[in-house]
C-alpha positions in Angstrom: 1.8 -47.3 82.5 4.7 -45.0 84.1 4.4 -41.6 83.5 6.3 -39.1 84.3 4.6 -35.7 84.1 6.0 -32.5 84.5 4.2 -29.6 85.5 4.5 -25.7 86.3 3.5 -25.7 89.7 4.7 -22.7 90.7 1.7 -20.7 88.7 -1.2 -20.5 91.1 -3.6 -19.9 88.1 -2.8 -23.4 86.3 -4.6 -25.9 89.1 -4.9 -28.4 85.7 -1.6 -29.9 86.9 -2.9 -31.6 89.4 -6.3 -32.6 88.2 -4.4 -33.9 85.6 -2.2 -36.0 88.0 -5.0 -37.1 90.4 -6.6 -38.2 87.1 -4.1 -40.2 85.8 -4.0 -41.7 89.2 -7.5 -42.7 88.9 -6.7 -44.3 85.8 -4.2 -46.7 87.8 -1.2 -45.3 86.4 1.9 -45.1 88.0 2.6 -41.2 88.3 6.1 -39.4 88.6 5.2 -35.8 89.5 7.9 -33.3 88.7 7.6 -29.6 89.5 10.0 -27.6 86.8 8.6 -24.6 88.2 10.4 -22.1 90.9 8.9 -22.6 94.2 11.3 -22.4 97.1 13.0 -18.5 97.7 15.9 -20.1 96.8 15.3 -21.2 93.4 13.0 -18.1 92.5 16.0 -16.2 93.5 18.4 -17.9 91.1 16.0 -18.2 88.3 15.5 -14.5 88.6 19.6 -14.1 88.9 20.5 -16.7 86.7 17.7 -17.8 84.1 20.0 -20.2 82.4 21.4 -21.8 85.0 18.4 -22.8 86.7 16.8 -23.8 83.5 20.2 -26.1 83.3 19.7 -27.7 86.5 15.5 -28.0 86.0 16.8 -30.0 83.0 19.9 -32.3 84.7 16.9 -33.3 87.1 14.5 -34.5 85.0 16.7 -36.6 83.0 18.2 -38.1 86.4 14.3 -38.8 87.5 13.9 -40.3 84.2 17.2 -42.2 84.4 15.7 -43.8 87.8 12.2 -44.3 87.2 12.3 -45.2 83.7 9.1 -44.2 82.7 7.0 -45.1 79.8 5.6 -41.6 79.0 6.7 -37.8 79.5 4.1 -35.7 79.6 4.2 -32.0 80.2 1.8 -29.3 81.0 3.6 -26.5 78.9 6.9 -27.6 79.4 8.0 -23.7 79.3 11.9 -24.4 80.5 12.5 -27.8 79.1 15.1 -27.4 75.9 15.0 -29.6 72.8 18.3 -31.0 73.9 16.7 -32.7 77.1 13.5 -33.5 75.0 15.5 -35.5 72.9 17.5 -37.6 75.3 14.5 -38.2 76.9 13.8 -39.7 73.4 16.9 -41.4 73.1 16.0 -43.6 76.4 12.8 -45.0 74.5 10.6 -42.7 76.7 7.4 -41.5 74.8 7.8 -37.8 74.8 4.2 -35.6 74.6 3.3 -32.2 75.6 0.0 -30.3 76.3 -0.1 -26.4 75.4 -2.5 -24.7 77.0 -1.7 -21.1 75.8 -2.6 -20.7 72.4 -3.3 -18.8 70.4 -1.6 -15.7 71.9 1.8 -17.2 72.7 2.1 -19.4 69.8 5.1 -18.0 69.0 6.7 -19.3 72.4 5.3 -23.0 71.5 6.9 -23.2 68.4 10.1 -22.8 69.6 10.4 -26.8 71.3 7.2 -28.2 69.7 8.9 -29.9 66.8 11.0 -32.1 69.7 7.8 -34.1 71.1 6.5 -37.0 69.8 3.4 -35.4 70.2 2.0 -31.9 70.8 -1.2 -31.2 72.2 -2.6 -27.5 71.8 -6.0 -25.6 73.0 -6.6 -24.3 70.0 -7.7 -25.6 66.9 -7.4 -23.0 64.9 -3.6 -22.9 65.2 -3.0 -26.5 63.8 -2.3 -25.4 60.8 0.3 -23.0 62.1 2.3 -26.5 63.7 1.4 -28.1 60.1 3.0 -25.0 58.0 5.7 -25.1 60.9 6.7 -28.8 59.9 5.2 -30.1 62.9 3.2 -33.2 62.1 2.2 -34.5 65.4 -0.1 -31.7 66.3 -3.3 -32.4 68.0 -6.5 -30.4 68.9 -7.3 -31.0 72.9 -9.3 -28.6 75.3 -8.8 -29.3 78.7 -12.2 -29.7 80.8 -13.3 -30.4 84.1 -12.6 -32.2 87.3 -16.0 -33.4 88.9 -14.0 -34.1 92.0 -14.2 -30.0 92.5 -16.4 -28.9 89.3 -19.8 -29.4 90.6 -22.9 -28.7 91.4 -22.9 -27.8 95.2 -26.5 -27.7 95.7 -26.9 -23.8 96.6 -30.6 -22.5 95.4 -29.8 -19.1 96.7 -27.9 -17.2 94.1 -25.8 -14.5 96.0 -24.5 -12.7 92.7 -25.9 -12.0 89.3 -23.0 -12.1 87.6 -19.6 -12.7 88.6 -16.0 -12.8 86.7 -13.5 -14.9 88.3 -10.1 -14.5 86.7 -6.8 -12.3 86.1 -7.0 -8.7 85.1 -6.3 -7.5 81.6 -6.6 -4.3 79.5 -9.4 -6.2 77.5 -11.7 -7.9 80.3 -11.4 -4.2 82.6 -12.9 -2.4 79.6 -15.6 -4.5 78.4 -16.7 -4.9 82.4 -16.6 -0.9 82.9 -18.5 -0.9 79.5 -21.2 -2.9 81.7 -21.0 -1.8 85.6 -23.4 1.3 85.5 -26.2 -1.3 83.9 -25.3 -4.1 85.7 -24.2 -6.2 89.3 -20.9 -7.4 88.2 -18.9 -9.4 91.0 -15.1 -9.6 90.2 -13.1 -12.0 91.9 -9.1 -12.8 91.2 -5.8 -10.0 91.3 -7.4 -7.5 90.3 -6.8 -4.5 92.6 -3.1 -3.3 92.0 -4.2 -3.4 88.4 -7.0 -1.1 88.3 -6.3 2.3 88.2 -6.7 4.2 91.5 -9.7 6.3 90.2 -11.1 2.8 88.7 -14.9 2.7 89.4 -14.7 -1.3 89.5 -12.8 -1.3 92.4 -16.2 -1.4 94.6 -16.9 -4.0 92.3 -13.9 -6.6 93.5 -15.8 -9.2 96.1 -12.0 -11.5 96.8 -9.0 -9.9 95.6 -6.2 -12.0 94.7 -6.2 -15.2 94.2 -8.7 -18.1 94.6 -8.5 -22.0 95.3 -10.5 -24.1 92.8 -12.5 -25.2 95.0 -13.4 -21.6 96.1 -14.5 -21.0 92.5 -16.7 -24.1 92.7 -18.5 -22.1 95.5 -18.1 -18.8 93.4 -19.6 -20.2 90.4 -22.5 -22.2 92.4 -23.3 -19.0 94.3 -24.0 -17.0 90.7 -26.9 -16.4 88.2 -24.2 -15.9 84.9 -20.7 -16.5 84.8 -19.0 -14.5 82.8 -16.2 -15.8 80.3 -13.5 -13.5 78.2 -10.7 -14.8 77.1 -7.8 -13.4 77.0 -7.3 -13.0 73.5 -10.9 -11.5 73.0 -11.0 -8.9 69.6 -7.7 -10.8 68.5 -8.3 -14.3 67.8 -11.5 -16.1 67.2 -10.4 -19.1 68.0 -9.0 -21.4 71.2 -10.4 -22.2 74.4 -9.9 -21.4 77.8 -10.6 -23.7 81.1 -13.4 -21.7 82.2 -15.6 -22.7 79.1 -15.9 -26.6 81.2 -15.5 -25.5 84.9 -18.1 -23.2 84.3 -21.4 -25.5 83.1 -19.5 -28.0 85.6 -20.7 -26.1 88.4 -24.2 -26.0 87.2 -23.9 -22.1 86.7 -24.7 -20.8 83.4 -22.2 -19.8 81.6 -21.8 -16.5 78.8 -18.9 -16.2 76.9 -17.0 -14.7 73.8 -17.3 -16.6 70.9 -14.9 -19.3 69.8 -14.9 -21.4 66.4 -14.3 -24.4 69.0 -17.3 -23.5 71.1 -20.4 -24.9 69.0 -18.8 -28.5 68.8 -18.3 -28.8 72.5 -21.3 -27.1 73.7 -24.6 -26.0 72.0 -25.3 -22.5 71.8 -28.6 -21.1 73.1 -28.9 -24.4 74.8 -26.0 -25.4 77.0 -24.0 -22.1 76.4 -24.9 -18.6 75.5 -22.2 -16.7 73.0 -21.4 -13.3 72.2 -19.4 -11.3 69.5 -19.6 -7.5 70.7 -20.1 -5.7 73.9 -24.1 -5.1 72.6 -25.2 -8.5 71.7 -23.2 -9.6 75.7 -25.1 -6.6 77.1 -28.7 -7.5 75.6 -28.2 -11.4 76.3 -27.2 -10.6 79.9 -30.4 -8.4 80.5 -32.4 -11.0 78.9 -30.9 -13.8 81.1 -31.5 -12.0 84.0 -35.0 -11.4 83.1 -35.5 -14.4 82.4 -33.6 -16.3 84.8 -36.0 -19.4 85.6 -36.1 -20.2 82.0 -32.1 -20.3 81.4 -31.7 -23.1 84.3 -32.4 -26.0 81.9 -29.2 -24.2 79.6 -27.2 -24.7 83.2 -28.9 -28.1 83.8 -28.4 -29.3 79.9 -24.2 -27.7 80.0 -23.9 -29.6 83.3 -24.8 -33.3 82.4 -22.6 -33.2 78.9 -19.5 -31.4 81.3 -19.6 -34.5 83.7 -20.4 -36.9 80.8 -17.7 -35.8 78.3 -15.8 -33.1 79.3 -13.7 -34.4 81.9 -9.5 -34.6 82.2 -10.4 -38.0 82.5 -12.4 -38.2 78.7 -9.1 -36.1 77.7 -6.5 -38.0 78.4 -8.2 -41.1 77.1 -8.4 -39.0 73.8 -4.3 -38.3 74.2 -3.3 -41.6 74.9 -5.7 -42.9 71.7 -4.3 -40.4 69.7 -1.0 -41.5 70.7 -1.6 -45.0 70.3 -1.1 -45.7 73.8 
């Protein structure tokens, strides 16, 4: 098939655009890749003077790309600037229109704004399919992402240089629950972190790589660590919907503790592939126990690892989409 996907790929902290494109390759699929997102100084500077304008021309582009290439599919990681208008005359030239969400629940809000325009919609979180439903949106589908073996691996490193490590953006949430747990434990934080903190932060001694990281550093990252530490974002405010680091984690062989999410159970046992938590005690008890226990968690790493690479894969995904979408 031709597809042309758009992606965002001016966010360094969404590297799923182009696992998803260099799986679709794989596939033998004829890709289009189209960035919507800002990249050069001169486009950052006119989206920043002139939102609407550059969201105009984004949109005049795409439709000329489609006009030329004529793809079969459109497929968009978020498709945060493209209108229902363009949507729709992508429609109106027989193209198959389908967009994945990635940022649910906690910008739902933002997705229902253009969902209804896609043939179909593809969202993170399960637990906000009936939001689309009560929203009139029929064509509303439960897909995680996953991982990409190609980076995702097991690197072979015996020697574990860190305990515990967190690799990912700052937030109010994530800084609290980890200075609930630095005085008890070796916490490694890796990602933007440092402008964030406050300047009397204790956690600053705690940042190993400030800013931000490659995937394929975080392979090394998550290879190098006893337990990988997962909060989502939305942690206390949702119970629900999955982030990326639930598959890249066990993908790496590393084992993997996060918050709990009603989606979590059916992807990966718990206590055998994955270990949960619901408060900062039962996290704090499970990580003392882990690391008490370390020799006898690895077949939870080793178990997590095989079903990532088996099942879990952008590849097993967007089979599921294109079933799902008859394709």
């Amino acid at each position: 098939m031709k597809i042309l996907l758009s992606v965002p790929g001016h966010l360094k902290t969404v590297p799923m655009n182009f696992f998803v494109y260099n799986t679709l390759m794989k596939m033998g699929h004829e890709v289009i890749l189209f960035n919507f997102g800002a990249t050069s100084i001169y486009s950052k500077i006119t989206k920043k003077i002139n939102s609407a304008f550059f969201i105009s021309q984004i949109n005049k582009k795409l439709l000329i790309a489609a006009q030329i290439y004529k793809p079969d599919i459109f497929l968009t990681i978020f498709g945060f600037d493209h209108d229902i208008n363009t949507i729709l005359k992508l429609k109106s030239l027989g193209i198959a229109t389908m967009c994945w969400w990635l940022n649910d629940p906690f910008q739902l809000k933002r997705s229902l704004n253009n969902a209804a325009a896609y043939d179909f919609y593809f969202t993170n979180a399960k637990g906000c399919i009936p939001d689309y439903k009560n929203a009139g949106i029929k064509n509303a589908f439960y897909l995680p992402v996953g991982c990409y073996p190609a980076i995702h691996t097991d690197l072979g490193m015996q020697d574990k240089e860190y305990d515990i490590c967190f690799a990912g953006d700052w937030g109010p949430t994530r800084q609290a629950i980890i200075e609930n747990l630095a005085d008890d434990f070796d916490i490694s934080l890796f990602g933007p972190w440092a402008k964030k903190l406050p300047s009397k932060s204790n956690l600053h001694k705690n940042i190993v790589k400030d800013g931000f990281f490659t995937p394929n550093e975080m392979a090394v990252i998550f290879n190098k660590s006893k337990i990988v530490l997962n909060i989502h974002s939305w942690y206390g405010k949702w119970n629900y919907g999955v982030n990326p680091r639930v598959f890249e984690t066990p993908a790496c062989g590393a084992i993997q503790i996060s918050d709990w999410k009603e989606e979590i159970p059916q992807l990966y046992t718990p206590d055998k592939e994955i270990i949960l938590y619901k408060n900062i005690d039962e996290l704090r008890g499970r990580l003392r126990y882990i690391l008490d226990n370390f020799n006898s968690h690895i077949n939870i790493a080793k178990a997590a690892y095989s079903k990532s690479h088996a099942i879990h894969t952008y590849k097993n995904r967007l089979e599921e989409m294109f079933s799902i979408c008859g394709i």
